[in-house]
N, CA, C and O atoms as a Maestro MAE file, in Angstrom:
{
 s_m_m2io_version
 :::
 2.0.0
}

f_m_ct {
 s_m_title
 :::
 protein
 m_atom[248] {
  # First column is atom index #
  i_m_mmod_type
  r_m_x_coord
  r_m_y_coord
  r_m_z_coord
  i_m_residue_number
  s_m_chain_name
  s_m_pdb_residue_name
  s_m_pdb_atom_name
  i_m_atomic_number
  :::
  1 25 0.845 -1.185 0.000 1 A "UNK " " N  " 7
  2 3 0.000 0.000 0.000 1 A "UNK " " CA " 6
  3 2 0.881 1.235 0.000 1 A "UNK " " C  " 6
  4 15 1.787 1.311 0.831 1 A "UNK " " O  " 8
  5 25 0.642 2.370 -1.024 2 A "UNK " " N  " 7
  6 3 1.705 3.244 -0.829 2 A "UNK " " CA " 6
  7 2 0.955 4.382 -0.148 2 A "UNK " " C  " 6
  8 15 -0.195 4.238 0.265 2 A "UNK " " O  " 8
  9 25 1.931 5.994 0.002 3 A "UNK " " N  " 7
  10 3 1.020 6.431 0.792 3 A "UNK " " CA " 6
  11 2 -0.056 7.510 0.412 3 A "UNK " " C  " 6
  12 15 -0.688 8.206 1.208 3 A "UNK " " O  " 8
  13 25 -0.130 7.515 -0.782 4 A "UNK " " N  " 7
  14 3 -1.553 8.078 -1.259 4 A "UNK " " CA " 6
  15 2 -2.637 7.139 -0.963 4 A "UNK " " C  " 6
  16 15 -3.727 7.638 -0.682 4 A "UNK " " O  " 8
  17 25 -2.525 5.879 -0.977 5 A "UNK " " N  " 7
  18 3 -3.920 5.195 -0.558 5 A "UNK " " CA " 6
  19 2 -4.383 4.537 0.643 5 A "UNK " " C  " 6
  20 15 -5.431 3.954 0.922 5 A "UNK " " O  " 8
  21 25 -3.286 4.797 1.299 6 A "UNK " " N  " 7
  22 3 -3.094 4.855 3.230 6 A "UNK " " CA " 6
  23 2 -3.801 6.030 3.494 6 A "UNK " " C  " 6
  24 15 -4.557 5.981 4.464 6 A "UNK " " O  " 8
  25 25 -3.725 7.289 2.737 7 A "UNK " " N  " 7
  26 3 -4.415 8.527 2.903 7 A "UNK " " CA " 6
  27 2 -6.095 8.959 2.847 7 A "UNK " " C  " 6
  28 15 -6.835 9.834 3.296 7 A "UNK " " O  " 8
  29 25 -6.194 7.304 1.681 8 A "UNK " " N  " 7
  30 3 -8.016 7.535 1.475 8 A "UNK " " CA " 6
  31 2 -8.651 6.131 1.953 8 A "UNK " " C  " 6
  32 15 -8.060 5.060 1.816 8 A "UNK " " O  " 8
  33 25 -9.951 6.274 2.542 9 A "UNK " " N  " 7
  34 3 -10.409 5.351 3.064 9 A "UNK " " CA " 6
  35 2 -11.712 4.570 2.494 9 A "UNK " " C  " 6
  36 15 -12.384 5.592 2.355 9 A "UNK " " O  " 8
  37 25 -12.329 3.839 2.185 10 A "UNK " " N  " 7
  38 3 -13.470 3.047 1.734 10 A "UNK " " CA " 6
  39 2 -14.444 3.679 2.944 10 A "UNK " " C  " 6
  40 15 -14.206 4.215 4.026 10 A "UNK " " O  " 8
  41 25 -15.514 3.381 2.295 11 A "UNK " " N  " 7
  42 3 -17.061 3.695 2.920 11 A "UNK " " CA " 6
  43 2 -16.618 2.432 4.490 11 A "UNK " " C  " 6
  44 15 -16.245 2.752 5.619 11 A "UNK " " O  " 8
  45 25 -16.857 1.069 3.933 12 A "UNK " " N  " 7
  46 3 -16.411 0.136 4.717 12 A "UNK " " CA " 6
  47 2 -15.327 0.618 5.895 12 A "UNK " " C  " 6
  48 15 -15.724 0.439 7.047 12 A "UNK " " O  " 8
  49 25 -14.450 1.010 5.788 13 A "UNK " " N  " 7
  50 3 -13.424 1.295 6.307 13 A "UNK " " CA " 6
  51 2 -13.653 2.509 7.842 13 A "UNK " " C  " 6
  52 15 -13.304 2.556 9.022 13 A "UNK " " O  " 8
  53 25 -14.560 3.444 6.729 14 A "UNK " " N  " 7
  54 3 -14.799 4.347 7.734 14 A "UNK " " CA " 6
  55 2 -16.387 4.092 8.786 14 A "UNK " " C  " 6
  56 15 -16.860 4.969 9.509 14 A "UNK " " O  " 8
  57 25 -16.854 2.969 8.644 15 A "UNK " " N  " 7
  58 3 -17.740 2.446 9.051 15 A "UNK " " CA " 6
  59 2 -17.373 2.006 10.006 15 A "UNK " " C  " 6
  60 15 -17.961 2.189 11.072 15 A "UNK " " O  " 8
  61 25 -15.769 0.957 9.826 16 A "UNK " " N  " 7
  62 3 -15.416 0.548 10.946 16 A "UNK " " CA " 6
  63 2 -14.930 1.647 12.094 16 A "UNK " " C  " 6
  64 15 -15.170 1.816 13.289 16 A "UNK " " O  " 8
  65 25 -14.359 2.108 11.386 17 A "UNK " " N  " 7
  66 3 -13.363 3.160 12.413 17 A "UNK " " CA " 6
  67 2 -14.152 4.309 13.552 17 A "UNK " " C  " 6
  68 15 -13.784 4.763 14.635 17 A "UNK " " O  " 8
  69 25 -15.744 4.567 12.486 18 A "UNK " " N  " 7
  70 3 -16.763 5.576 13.595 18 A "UNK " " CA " 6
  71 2 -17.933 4.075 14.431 18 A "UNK " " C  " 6
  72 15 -18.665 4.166 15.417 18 A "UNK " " O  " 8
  73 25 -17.745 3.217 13.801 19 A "UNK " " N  " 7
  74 3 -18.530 1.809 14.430 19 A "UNK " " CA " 6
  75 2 -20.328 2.670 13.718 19 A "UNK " " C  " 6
  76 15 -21.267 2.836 14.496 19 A "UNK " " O  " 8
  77 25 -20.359 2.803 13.231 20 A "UNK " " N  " 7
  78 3 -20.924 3.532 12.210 20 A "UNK " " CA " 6
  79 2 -22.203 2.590 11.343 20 A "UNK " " C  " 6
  80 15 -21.333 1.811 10.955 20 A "UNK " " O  " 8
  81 25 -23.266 2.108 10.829 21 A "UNK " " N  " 7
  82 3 -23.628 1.569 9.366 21 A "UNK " " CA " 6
  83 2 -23.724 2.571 8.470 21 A "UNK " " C  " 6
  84 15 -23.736 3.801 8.510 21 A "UNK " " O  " 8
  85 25 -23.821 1.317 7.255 22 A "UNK " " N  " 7
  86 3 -23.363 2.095 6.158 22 A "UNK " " CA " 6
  87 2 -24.338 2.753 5.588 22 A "UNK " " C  " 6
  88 15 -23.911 3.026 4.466 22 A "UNK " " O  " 8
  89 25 -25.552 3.230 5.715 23 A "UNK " " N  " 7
  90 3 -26.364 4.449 5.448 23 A "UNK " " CA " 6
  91 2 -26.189 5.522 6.667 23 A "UNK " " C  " 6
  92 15 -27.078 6.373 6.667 23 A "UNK " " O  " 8
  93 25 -25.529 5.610 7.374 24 A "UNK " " N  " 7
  94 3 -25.287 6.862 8.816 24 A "UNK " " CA " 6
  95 2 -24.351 7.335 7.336 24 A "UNK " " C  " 6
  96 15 -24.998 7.980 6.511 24 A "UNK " " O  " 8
  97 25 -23.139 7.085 7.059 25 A "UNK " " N  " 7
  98 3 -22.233 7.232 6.524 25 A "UNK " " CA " 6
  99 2 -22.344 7.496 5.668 25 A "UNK " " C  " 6
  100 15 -21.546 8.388 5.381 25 A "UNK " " O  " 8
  101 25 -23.287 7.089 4.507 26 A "UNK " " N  " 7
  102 3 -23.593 7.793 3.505 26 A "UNK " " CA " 6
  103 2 -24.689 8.937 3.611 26 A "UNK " " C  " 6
  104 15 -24.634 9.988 2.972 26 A "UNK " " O  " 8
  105 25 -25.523 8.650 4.353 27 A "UNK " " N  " 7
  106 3 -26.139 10.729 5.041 27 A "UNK " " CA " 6
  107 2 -24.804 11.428 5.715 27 A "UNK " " C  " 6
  108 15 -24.649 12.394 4.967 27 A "UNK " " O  " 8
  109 25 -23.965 11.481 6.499 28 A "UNK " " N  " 7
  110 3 -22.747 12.211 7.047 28 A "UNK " " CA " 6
  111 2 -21.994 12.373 5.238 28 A "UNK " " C  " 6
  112 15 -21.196 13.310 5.287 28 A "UNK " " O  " 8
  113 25 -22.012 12.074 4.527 29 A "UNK " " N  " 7
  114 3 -21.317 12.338 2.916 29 A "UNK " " CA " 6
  115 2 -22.258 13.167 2.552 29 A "UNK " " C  " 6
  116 15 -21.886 14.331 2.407 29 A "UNK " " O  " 8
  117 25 -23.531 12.901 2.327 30 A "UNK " " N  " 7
  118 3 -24.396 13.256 1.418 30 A "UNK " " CA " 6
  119 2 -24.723 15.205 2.062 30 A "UNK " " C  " 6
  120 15 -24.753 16.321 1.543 30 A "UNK " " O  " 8
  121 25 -24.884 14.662 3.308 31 A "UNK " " N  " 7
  122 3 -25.239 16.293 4.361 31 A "UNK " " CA " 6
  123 2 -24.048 17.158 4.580 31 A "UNK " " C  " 6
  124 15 -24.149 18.181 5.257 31 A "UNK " " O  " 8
  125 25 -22.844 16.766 4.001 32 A "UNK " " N  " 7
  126 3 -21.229 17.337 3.935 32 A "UNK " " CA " 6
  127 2 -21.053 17.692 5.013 32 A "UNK " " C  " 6
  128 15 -20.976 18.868 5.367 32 A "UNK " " O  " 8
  129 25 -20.914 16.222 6.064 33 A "UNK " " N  " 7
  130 3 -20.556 16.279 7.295 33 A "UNK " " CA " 6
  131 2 -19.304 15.263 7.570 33 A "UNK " " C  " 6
  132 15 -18.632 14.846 8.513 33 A "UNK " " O  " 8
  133 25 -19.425 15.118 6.032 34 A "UNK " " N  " 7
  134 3 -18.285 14.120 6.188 34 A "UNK " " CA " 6
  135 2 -17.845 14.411 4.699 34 A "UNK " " C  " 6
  136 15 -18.576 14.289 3.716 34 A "UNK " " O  " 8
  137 25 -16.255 14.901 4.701 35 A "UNK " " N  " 7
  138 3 -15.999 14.913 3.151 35 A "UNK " " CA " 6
  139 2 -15.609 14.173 2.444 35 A "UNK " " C  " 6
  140 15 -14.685 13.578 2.998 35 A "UNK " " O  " 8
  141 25 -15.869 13.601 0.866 36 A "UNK " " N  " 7
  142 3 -15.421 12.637 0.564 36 A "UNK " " CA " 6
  143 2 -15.068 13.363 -1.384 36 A "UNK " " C  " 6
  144 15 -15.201 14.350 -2.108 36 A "UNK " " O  " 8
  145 25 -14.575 11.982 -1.331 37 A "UNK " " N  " 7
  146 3 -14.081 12.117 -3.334 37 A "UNK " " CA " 6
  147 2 -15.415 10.955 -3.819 37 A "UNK " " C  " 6
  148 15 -16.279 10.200 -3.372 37 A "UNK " " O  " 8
  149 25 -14.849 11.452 -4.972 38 A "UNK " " N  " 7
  150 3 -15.122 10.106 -5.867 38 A "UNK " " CA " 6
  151 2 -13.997 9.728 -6.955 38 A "UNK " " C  " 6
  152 15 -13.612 10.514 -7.821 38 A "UNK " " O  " 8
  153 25 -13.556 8.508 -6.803 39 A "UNK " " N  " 7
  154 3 -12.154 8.226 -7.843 39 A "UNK " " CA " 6
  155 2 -12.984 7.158 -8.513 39 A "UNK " " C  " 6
  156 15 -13.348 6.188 -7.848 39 A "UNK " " O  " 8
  157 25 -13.322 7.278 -9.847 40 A "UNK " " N  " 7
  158 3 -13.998 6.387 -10.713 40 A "UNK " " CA " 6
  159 2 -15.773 6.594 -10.337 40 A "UNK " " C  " 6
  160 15 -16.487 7.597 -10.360 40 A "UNK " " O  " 8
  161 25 -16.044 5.228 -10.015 41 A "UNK " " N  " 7
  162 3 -17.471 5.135 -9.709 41 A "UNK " " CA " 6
  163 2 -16.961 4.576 -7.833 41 A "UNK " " C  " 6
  164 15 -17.949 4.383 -7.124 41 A "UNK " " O  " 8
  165 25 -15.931 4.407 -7.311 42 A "UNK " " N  " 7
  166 3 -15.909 4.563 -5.969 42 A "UNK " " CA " 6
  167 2 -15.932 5.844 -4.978 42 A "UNK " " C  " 6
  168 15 -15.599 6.920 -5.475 42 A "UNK " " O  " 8
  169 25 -16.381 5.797 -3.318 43 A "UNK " " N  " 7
  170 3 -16.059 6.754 -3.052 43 A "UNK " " CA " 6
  171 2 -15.509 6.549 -2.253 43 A "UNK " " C  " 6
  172 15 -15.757 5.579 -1.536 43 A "UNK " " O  " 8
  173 25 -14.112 7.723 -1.943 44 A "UNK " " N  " 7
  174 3 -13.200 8.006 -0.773 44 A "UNK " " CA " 6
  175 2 -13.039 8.771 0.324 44 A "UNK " " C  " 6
  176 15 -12.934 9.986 0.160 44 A "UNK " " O  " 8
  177 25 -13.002 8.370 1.274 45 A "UNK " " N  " 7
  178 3 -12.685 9.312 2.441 45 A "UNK " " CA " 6
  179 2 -11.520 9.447 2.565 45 A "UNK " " C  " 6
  180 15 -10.708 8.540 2.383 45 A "UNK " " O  " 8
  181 25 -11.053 11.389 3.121 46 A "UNK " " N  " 7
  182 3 -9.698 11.244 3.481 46 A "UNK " " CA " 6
  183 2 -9.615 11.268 4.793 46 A "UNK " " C  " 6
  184 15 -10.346 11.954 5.507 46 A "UNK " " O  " 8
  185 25 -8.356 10.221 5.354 47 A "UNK " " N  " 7
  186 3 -8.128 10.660 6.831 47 A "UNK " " CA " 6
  187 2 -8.405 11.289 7.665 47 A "UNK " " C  " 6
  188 15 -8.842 10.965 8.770 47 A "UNK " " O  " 8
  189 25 -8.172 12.340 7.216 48 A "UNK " " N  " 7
  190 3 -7.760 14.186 7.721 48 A "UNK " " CA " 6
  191 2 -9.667 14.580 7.696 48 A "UNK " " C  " 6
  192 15 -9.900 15.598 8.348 48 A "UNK " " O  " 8
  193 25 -10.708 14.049 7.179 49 A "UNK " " N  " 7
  194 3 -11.933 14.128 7.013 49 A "UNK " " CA " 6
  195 2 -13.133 13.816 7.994 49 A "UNK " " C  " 6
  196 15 -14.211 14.220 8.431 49 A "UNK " " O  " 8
  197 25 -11.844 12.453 8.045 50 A "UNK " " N  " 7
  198 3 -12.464 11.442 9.655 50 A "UNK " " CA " 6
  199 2 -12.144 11.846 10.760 50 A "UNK " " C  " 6
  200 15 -12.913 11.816 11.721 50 A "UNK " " O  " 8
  201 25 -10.936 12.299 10.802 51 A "UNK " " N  " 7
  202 3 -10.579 13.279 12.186 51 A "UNK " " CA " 6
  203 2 -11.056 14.366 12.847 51 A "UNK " " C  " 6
  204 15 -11.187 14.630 14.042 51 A "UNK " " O  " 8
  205 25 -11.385 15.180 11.423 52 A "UNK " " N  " 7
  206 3 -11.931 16.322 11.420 52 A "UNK " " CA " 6
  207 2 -13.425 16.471 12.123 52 A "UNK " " C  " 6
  208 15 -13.898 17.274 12.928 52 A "UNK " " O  " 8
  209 25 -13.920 15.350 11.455 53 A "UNK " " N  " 7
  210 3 -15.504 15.155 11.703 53 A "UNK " " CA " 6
  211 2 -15.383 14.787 13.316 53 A "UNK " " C  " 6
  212 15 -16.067 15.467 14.082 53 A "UNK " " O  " 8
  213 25 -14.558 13.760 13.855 54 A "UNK " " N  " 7
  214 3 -15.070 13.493 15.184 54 A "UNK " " CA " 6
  215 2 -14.279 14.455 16.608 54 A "UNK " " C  " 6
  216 15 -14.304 14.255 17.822 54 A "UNK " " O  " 8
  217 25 -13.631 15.510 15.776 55 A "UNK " " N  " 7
  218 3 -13.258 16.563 16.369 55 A "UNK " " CA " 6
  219 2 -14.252 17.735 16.597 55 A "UNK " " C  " 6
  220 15 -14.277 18.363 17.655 55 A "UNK " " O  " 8
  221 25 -15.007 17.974 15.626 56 A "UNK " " N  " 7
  222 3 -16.071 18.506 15.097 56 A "UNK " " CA " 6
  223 2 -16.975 17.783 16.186 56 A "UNK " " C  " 6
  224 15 -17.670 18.503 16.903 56 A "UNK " " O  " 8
  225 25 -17.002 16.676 16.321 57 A "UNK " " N  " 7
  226 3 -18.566 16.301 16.965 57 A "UNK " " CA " 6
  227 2 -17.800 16.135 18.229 57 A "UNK " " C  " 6
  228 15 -18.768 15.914 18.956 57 A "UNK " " O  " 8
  229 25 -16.906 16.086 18.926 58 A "UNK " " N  " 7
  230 3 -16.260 16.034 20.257 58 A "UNK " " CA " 6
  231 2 -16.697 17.682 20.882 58 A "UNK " " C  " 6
  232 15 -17.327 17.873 21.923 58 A "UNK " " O  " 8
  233 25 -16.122 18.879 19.842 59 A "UNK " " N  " 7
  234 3 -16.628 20.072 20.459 59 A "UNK " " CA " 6
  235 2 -17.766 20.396 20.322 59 A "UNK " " C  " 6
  236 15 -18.051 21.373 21.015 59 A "UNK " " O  " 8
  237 25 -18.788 19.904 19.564 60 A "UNK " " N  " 7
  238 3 -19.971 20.120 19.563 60 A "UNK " " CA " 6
  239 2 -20.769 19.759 20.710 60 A "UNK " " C  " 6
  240 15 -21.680 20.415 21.214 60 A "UNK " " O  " 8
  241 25 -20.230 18.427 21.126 61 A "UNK " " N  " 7
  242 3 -20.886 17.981 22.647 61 A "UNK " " CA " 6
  243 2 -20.466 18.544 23.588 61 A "UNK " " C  " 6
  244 15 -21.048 18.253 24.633 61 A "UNK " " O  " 8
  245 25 -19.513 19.393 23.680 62 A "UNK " " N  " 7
  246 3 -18.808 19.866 24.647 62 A "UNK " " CA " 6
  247 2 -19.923 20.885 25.174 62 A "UNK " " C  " 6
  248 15 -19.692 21.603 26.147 62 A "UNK " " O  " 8
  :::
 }
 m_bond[247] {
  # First column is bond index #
  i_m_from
  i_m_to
  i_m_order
  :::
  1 1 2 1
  2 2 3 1
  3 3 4 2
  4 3 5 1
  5 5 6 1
  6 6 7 1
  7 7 8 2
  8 7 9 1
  9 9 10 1
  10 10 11 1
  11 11 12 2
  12 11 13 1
  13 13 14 1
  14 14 15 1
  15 15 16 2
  16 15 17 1
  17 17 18 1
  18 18 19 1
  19 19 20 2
  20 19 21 1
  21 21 22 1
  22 22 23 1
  23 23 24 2
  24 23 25 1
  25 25 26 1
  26 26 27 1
  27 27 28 2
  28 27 29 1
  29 29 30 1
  30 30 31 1
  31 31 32 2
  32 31 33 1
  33 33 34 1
  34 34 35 1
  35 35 36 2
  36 35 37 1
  37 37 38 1
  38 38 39 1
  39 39 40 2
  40 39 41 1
  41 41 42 1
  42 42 43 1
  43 43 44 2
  44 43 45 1
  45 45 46 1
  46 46 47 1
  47 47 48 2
  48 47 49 1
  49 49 50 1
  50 50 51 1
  51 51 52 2
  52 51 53 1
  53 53 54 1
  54 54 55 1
  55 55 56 2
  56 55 57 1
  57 57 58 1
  58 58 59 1
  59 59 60 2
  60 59 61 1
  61 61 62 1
  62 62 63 1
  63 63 64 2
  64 63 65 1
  65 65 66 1
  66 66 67 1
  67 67 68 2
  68 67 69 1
  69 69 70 1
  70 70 71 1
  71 71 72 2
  72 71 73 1
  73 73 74 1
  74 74 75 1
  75 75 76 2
  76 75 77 1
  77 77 78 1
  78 78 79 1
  79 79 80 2
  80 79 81 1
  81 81 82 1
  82 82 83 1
  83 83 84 2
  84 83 85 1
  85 85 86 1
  86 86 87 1
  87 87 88 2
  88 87 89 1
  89 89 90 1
  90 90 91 1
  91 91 92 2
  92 91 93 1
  93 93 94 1
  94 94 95 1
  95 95 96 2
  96 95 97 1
  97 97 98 1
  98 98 99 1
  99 99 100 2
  100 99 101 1
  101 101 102 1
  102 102 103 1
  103 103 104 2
  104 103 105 1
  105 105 106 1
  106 106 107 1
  107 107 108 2
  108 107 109 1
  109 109 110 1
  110 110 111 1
  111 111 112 2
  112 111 113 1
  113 113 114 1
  114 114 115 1
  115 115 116 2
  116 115 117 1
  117 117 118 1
  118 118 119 1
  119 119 120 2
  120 119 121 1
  121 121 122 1
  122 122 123 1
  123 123 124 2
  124 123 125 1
  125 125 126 1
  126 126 127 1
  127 127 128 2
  128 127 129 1
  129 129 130 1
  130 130 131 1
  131 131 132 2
  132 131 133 1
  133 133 134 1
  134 134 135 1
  135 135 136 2
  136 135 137 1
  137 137 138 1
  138 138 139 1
  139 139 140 2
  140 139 141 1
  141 141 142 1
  142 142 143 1
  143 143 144 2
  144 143 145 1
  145 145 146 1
  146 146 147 1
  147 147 148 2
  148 147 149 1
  149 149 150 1
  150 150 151 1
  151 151 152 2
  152 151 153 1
  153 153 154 1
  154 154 155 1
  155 155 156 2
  156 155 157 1
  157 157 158 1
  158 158 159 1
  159 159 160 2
  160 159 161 1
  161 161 162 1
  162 162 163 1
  163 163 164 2
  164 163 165 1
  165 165 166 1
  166 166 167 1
  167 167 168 2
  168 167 169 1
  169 169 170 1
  170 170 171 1
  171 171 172 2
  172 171 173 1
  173 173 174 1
  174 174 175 1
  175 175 176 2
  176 175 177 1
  177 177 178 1
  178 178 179 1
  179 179 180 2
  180 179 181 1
  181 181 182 1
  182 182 183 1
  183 183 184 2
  184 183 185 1
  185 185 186 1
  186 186 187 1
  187 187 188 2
  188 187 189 1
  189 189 190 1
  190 190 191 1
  191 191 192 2
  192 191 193 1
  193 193 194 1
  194 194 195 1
  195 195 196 2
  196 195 197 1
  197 197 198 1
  198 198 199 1
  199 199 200 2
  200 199 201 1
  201 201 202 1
  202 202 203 1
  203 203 204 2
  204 203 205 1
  205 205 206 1
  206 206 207 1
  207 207 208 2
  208 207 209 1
  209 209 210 1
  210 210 211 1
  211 211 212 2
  212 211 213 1
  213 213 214 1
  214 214 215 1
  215 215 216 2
  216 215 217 1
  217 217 218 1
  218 218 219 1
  219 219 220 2
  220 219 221 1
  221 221 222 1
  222 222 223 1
  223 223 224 2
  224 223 225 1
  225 225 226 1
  226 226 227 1
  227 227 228 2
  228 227 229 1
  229 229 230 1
  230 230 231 1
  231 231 232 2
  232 231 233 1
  233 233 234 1
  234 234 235 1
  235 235 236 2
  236 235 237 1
  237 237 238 1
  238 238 239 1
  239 239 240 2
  240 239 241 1
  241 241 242 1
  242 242 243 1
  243 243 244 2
  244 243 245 1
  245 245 246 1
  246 246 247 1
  247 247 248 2
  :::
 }
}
């Protein structure tokens, strides 16, 4: 794996990582609460997106 694609994550992926299903995850994309690509007909999350978001929802509860 090199490190451009260590950098982007699968729907799956980020499902695991927020413990998440996979329609939460696609409304958090769709409501741009979560940013993502599209490379082909897949879509990607970046890292820096996922962090962001549960930083975002850490001070929000605050």
């Amino acid at each position: 794996m090199t490190a451009a694609t260590a950098e982007l994550l699968t729907v799956p992926e980020v499902m695991a990582r927020l413990k998440l299903g996979r329609s939460t995850v696609y409304d958090l994309i769709r409501s741009r609460r979560l940013t993502s690509i599209t490379v082909g007909r897949s879509r990607r999350i970046p890292v820096d997106a996922v962090r962001d978001f549960i930083t975002y929802e850490i001070e929000e509860a605050a």
